[in-house]
N, C-alpha and C positions, 0 to 999 in steps of 0.2 A: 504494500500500500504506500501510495506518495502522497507527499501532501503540496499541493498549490496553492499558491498565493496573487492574487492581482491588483491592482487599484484601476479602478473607471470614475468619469466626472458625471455630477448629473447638473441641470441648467439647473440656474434659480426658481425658486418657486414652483418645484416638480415633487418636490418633495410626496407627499402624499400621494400624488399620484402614480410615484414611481411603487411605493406599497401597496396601493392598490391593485393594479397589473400585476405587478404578484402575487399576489393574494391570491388572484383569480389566471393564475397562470395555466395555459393550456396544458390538457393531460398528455398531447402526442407529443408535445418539447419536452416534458418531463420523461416521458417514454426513451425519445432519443438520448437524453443529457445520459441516463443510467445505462442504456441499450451501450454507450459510447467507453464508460468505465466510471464514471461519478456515481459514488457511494455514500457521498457525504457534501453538500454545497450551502455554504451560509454567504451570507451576503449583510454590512454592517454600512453603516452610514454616518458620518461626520459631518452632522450640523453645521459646523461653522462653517467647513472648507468644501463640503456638497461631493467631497470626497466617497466614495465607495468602496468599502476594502472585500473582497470576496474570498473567501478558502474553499477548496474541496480535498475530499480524500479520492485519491482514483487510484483502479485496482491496476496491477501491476499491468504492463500488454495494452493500455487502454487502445482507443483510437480516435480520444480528444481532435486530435491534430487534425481530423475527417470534419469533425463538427462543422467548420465552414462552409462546405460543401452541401450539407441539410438543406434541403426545401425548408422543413418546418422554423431552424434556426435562421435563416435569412430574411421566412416570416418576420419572424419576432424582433430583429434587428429593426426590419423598419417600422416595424409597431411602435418600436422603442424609439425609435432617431429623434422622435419632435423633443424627447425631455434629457436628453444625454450628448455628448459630446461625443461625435460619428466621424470614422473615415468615411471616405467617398463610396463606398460600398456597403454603407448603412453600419457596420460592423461596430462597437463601441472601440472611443480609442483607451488599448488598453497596456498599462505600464504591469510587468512582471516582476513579482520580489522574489528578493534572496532571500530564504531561510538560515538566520544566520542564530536562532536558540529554537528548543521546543524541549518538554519535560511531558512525556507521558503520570 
């Protein structure tokens, strides 16, 4: 099992709506994100800085790297675009962290 880390931005004033859409997140992306190797996905939120820090655990073998390529994730990218900060291909822009402590 690995564990990922990311940061994404979300616009001003999305706030709420950005929990809502997930709230009500569609069963076929959740289908995929697990189908893919995600065993574990939380997603936190920085009020001040509108910051989004996201974790998952993915099983070893995943084939995350595929996820791009999903009809249904492409969906949901542009679902997402009006309240997030997108490449040109709807995609969130996303900064990757280094895992530099963790204590089971």
């Amino acid at each position: 099992m690995n564990r990922v880390a990311f940061t994404m931005k979300l616009k001003a004033g999305y706030e709420s709506e950005y929990k809502r859409r997930h709230d009500e997140i569609w069963p076929e992306l959740v289908r995929e994100i697990e189908a893919a190797g995600v065993q574990d996905y939380s997603i936190f939120l920085d009020p001040d800085s509108l910051t989004l820090f996201a974790v998952q655990k993915v099983k070893d073998h995943d084939t995350t790297a595929d996820l791009p390529k999903s009809r249904v994730v492409k969906k949901w990218w542009k679902y997402m675009a009006d309240i997030m900060d997108c490449n040109d291909d709807n995609s969130p822009v996303v900064r990757h962290l280094q895992e530099v402590f963790h204590m089971d």
